[in-house]
C-alpha positions as MATLAB code, in Angstrom:
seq = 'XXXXXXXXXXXXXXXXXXXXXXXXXXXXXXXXXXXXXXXXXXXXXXXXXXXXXXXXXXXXXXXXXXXXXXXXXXXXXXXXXXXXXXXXXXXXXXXXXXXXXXXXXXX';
ca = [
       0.000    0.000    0.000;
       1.243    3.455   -1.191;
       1.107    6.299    1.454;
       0.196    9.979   -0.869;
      -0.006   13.433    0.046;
      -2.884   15.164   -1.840;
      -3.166   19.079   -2.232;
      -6.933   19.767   -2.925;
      -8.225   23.306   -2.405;
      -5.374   24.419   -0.652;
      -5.739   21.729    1.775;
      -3.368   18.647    2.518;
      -4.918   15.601    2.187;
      -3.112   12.248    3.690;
      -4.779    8.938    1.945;
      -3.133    5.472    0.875;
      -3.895    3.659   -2.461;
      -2.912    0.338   -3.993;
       0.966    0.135   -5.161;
       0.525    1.273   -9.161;
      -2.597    3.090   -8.443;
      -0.461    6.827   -7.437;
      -0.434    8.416  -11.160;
      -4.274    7.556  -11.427;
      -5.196    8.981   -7.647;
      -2.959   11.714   -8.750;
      -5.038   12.410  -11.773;
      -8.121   12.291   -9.600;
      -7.115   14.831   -7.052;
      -6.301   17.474   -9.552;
      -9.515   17.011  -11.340;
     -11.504   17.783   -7.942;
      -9.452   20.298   -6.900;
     -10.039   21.917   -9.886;
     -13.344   21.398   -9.560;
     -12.791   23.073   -5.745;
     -11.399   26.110   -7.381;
     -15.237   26.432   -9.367;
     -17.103   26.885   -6.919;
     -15.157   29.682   -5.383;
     -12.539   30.570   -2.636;
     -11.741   27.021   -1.224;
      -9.934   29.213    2.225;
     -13.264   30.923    2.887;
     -15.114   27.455    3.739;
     -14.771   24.938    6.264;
     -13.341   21.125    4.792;
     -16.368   19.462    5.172;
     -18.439   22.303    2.896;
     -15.583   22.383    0.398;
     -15.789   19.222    0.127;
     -19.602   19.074   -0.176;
     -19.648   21.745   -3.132;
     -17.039   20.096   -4.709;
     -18.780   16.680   -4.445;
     -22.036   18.555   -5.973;
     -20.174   20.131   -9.006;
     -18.557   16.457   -9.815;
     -21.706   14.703   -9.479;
     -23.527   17.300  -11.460;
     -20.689   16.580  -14.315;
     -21.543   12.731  -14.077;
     -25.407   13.159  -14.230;
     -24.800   15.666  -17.414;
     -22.232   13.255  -19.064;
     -24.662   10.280  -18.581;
     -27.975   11.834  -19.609;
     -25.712   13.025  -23.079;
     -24.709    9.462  -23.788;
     -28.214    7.601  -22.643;
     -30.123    7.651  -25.934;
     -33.770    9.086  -25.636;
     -36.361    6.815  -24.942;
     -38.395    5.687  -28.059;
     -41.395    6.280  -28.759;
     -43.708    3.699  -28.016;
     -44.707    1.775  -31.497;
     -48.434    1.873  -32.951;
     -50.477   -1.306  -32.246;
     -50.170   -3.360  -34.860;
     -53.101   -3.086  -37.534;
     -54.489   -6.094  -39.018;
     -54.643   -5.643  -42.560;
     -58.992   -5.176  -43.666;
     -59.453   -7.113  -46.814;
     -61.394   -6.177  -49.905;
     -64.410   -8.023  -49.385;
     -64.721   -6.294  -45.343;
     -64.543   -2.917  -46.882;
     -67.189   -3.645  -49.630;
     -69.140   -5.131  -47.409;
     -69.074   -2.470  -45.203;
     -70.073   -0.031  -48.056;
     -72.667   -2.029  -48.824;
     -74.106   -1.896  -45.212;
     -73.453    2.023  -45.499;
     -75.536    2.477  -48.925;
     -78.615    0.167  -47.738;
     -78.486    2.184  -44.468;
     -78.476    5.535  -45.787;
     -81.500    4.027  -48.314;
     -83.336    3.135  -45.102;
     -82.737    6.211  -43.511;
     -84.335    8.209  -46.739;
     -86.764    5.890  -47.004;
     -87.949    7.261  -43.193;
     -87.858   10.778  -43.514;
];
């Protein structure tokens, strides 16, 4: 186990990561005390809200970088139709033009 010293909004930060692991953590640590830097003057807040904000920006990054690469939900396809045949629809015509004969025949 490797033993690192982190500087992260001004602040010394004592942690220990797996032997190989230091470039990466390094890596890590400047991207969230850059992100520390964002949200203002690190000095002016206590470690624990520096931390918070900091937290809140990267997580705000994550949800923004996930939504972009989630595709948008389809649209729900149309119920299938079932294809009418000829004879339905001349049927149905027929049905119309005897009805409407019936209907004159009333008035």
């Amino acid at each position: 186990m490797a033993q690192m010293k982190l500087e992260i909004g001004g602040r010394t930060f004592m942690v220990t990561c797996q032997d190989g692991e230091e470039s990466h953590l390094t890596k890590l640590a400047t991207m969230v005390d850059e992100k520390t830097r964002e949200s203002g003057d690190p000095s002016s807040l206590t470690e624990s809200r520096m931390l918070l904000f900091t937290s809140l920006l990267l997580a705000d990054d994550l949800h923004n970088a996930q939504a972009a690469s989630t595709p948008p939900a389809a649209a729900p396809a149309p119920p299938p139709t079932s294809p009418i045949s000829d004879q339905v629809v001349a049927a149905l015509e027929k049905l119309a033009d005897r009805t409407e004969q019936l209907a004159n025949s009333l008035e």
